[in-house]
C-alpha positions as CSV (number, residue, x, y, z in Angstrom):
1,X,-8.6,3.2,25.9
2,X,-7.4,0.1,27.8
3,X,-6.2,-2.9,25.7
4,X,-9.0,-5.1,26.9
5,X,-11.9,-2.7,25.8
6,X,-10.0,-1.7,22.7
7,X,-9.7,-5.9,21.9
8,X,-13.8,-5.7,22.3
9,X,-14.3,-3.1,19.6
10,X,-11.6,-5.1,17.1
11,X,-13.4,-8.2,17.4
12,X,-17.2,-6.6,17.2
13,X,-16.0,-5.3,14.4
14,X,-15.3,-8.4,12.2
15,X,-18.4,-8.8,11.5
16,X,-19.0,-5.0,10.2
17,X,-16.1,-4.8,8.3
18,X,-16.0,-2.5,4.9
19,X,-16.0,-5.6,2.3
20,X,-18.0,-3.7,-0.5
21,X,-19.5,-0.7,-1.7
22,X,-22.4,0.5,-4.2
23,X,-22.6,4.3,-4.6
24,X,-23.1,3.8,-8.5
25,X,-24.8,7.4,-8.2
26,X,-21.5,9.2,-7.6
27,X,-20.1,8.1,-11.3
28,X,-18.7,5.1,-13.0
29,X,-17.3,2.6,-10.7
30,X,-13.7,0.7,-10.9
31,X,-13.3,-1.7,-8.6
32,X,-9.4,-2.3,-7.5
33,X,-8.3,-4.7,-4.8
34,X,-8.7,-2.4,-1.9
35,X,-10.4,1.0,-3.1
36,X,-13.4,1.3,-5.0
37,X,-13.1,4.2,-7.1
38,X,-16.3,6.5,-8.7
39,X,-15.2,9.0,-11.5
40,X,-17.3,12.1,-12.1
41,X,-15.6,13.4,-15.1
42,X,-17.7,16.1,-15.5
43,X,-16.5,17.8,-12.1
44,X,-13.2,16.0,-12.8
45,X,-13.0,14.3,-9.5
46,X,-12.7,10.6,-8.1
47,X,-14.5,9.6,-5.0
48,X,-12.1,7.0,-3.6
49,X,-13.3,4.1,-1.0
50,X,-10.9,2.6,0.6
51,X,-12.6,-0.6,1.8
52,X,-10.9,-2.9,4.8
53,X,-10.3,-5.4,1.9
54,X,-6.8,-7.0,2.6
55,X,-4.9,-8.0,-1.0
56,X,-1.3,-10.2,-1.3
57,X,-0.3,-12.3,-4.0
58,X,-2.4,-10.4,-6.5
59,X,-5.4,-12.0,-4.8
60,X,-8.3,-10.2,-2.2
61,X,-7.8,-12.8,0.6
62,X,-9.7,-11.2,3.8
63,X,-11.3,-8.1,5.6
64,X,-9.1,-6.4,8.8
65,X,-11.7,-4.5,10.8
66,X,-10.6,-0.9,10.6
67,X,-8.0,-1.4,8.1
68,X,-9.8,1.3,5.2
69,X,-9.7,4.0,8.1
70,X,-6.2,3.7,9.0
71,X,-4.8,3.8,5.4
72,X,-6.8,6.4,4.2
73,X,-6.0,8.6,6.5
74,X,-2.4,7.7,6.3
75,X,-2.6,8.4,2.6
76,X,-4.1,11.7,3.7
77,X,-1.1,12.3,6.5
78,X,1.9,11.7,3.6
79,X,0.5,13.2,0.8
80,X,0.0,16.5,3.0
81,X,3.7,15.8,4.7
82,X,5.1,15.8,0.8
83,X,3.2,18.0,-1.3
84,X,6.1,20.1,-1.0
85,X,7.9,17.5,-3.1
86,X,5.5,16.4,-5.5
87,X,2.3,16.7,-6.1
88,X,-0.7,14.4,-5.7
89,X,-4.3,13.9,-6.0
90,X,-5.7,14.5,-3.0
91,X,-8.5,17.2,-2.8
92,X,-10.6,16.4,0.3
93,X,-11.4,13.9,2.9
94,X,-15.2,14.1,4.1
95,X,-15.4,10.6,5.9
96,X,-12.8,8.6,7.6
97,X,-12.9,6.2,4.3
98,X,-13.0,8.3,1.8
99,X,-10.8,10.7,-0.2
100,X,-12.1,13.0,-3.1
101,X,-9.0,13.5,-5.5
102,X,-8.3,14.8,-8.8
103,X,-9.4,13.0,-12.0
104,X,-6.3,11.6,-13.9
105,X,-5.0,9.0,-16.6
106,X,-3.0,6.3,-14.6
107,X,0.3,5.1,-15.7
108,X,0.5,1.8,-16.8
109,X,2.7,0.8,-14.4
110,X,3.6,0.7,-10.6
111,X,7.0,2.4,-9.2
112,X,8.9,0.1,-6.7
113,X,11.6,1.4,-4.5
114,X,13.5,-1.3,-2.6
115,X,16.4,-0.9,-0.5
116,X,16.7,-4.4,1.5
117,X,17.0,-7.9,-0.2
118,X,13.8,-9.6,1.0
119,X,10.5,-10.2,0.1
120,X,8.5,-13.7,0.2
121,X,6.3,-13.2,-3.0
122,X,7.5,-15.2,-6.0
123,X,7.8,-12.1,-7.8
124,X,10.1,-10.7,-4.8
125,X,13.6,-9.4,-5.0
126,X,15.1,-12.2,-2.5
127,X,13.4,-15.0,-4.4
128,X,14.7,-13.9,-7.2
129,X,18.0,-13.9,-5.4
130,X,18.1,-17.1,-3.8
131,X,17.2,-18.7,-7.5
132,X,20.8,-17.5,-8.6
133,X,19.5,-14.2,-10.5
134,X,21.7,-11.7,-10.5
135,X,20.3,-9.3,-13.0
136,X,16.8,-8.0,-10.7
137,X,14.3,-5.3,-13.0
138,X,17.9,-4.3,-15.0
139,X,20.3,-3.4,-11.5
140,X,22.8,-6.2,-11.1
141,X,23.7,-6.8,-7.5
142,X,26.3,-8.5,-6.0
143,X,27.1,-12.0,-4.5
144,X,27.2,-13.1,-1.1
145,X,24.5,-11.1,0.2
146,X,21.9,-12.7,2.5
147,X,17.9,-12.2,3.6
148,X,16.9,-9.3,4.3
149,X,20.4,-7.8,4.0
150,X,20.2,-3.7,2.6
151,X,21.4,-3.4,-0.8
152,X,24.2,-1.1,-1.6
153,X,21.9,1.2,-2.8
154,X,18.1,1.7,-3.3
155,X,16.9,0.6,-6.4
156,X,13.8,1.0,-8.7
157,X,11.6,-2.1,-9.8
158,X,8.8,-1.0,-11.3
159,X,5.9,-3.3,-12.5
160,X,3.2,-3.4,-14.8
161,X,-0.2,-2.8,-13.4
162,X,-2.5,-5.6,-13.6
163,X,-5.5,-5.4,-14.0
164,X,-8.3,-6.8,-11.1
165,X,-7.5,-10.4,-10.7
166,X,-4.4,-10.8,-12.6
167,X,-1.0,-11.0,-11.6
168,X,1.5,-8.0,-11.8
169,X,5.2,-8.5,-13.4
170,X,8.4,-7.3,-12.5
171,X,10.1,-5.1,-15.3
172,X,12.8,-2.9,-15.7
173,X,12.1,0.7,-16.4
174,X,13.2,0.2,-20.2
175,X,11.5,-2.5,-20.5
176,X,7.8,-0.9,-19.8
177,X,9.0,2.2,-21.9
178,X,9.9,-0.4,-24.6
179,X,6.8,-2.4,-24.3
180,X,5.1,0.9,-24.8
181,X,3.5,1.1,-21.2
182,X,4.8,4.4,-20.1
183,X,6.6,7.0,-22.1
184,X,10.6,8.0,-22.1
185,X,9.4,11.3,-20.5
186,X,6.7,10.2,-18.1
187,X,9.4,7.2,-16.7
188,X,11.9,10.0,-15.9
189,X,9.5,12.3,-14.1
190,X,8.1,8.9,-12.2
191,X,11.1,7.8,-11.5
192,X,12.6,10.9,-10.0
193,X,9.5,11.2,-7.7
194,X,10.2,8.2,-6.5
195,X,13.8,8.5,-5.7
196,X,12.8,11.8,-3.6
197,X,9.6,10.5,-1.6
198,X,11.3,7.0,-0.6
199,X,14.2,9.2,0.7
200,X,12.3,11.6,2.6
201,X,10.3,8.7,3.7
202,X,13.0,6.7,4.8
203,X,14.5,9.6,7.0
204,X,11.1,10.1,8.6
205,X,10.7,6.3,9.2
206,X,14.2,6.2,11.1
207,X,12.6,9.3,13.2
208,X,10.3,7.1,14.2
209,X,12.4,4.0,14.9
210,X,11.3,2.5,12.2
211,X,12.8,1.3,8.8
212,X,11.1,1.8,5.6
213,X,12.5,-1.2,3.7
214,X,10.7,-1.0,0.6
215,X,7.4,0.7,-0.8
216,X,5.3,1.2,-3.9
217,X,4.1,4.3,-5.7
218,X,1.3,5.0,-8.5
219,X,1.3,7.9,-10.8
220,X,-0.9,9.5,-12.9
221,X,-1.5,11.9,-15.7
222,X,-3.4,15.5,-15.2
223,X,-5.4,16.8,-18.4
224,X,-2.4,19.4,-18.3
225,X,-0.2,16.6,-18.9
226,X,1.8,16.7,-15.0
227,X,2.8,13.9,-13.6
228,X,1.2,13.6,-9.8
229,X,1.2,11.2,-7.1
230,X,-1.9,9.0,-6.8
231,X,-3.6,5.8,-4.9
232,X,-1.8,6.1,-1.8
233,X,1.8,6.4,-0.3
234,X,3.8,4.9,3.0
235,X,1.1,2.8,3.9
236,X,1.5,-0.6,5.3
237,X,-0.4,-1.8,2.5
238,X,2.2,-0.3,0.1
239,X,5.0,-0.1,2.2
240,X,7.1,-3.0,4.4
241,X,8.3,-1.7,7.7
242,X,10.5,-2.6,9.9
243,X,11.3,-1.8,14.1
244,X,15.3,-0.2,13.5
245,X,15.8,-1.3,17.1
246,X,16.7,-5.0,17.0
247,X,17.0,-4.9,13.5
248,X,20.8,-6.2,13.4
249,X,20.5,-8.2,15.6
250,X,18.0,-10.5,14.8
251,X,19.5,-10.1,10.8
252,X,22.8,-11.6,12.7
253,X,20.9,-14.4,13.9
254,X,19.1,-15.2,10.7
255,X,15.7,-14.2,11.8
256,X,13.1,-12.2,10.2
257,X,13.0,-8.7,11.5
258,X,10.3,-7.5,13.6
259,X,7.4,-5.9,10.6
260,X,4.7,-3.4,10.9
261,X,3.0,-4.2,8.2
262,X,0.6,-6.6,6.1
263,X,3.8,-9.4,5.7
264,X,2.7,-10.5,9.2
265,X,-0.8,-11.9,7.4
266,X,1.6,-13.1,3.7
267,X,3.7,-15.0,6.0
268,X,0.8,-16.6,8.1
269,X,-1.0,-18.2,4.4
270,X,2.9,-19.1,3.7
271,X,4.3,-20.9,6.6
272,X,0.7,-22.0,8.3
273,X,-1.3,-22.1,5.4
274,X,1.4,-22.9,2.7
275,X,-0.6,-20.9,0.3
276,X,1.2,-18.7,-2.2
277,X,-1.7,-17.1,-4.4
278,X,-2.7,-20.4,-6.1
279,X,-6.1,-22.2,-5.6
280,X,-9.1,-21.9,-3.1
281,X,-8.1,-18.9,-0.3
282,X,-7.6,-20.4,3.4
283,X,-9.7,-18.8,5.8
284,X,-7.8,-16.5,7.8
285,X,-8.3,-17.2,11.4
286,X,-10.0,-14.5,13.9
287,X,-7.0,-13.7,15.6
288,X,-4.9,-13.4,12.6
289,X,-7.8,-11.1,11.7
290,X,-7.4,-9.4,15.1
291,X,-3.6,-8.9,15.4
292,X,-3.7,-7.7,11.9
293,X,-6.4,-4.6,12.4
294,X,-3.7,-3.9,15.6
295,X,-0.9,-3.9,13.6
296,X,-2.2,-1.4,10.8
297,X,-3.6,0.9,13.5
298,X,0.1,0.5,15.5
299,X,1.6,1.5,12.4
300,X,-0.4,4.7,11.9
301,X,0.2,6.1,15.3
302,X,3.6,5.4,15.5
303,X,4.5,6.9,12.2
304,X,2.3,10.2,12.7
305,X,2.4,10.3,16.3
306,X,-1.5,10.4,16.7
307,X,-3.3,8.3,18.4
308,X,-6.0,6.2,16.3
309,X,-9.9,6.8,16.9
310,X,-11.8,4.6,15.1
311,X,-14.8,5.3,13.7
312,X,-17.7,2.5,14.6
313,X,-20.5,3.4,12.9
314,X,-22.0,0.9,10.5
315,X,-19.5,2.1,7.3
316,X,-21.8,1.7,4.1
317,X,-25.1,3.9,5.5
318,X,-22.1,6.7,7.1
319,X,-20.2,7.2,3.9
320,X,-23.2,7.4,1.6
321,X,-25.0,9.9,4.2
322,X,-21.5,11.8,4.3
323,X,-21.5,11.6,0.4
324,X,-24.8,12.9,0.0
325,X,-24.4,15.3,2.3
326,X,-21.8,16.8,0.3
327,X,-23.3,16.7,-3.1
328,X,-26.5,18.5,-1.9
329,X,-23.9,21.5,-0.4
């Protein structure tokens, strides 16, 4: 598809995007940021939605037109690319939007791996840094370092989980055991998946010419007690990105690296908007809108070496015939 027609479809598309859904007869509804879950705990499955609902700074600022397509089924790519090292929730995926996946207890807290000093969050590792801290989720790092620099070593900095709304906070791993949020034995299994999924991530990022700076995991709890993979994993939505390519360089000349990810649209309420997560939400412009949606579908063909097709059909009357379809099988 030329770039022209493709630009056509991007923009008719803002005005269809997947805000919001109501599919109350599948089972109780939770509403996070971006995916609207339905639990049917009697089959003892979720029916996740991944709307096109763009979160930052613990706040739902926008909708990217095709943005619930491409990281559902770049959820669906990782979790089968690393089922071999842990396990994860996924069970089906009827309808470019929508995964069916196991029904679990969530842990009460996210698992951050980091392995570049960056980040322009408030709650982010290089503001933290450039403040004077030293001590970052209980790893200590060392002077001198500058923006977007890689640490000596990748590091965890988990989080609680907040809930709709609210805002998350940093926290070491003793701490959330300590405040009672996750167990001794859950932290150690959660932790050790997300040593071995950044690392495998981060080698098949480089294949790609990419860099997987830093990205965020959830886990949950099976009624047999194992510790899986949930939500999603390596999306831009969870993950920053970087192009490897000019990546010294430009850290030489104190620019930001090239991204592939949703900090494009954090820095444009920043540095344009000068909005943090505080107050009324700007309006994000069209184009911003635009060049966002490309970015996110850029980012799932280079990293599975696919090309993107988009479904265009109006989303809300497609998934529930898709879901209704299914139940009635």
């Amino acid at each position: 598809m030329d770039d022209r027609r493709f630009d056509e479809i991007l923009r008719a598309q803002l005005q269809r995007t997947l805000d919001r859904t109501d599919l109350g007869w599948l089972g109780e509804k939770y509403e996070g940021k971006v995916r609207d879950n339905y639990s049917d705990r009697a089959r003892g499955e979720r029916v996740i939605v991944v709307t096109d609902r763009l979160s930052a700074f613990d706040r739902v600022l926008t909708s990217i037109p095709f943005k619930g397509q491409v990281l559902n089924q770049l959820a669906q790519y990782w979790f089968e690319e690393t089922k071999h090292l842990a396990p994860n929730h996924m069970l089906a995926v009827p309808d470019p939007n929508v995964m069916i996946v196991r029904e679990c207890v969530p842990l009460r807290g996210e698992f951050i791996m980091r392995a570049y000093l960056t980040g322009v969050t408030d709650t982010s590792i290089w503001r933290a840094y450039s403040r004077g801290d030293r001590l970052y989720c209980g790893h200590k790092l060392p002077d001198g370092m500058k923006k977007n620099e890689r640490l000596p070593d990748p590091i965890l900095t988990p989080t609680t989980k907040a809930e709709h709304g609210a805002h998350d906070e940093v926290a070491s791993a003793d701490e959330l055991v300590a405040r009672g949020l996750v167990s001794a034995e859950h932290m150690k299994r959660a932790a050790a998946i997300a040593a071995t999924l950044f690392d495998f991530g981060q080698r098949r990022a480089a294949e790609r010419g990419l860099i997987l700076v830093d990205t965020k995991y959830e886990m949950g709890v099976t009624p047999d007690g194992e510790v899986i993979v949930i939500d999603e994993i390596h999306t831009p939505d969870s993950s920053r990105y970087w192009y490897a390519d000019d990546y010294h360089e430009r850290l030489a000349r104190g620019e930001e690296p090239r991204s592939l990810d949703k900090e494009f649209v954090r820095r444009w309420y920043v540095e344009t908007a000068g909005y943090r997560g505080e107050g009324e939400i700007p309006a994000l412009p069209d184009d911003v809108r635009v060049e966002a949606a490309k970015r996110y579908i850029r980012s799932y063909e280079i990293v599975t070496g696919r090309p993107f097709v988009p479904d265009t059909a109006e989303p809300q009357a497609r998934i529930s015939a898709t879901l209704h379809g299914r139940r009635k099988a």
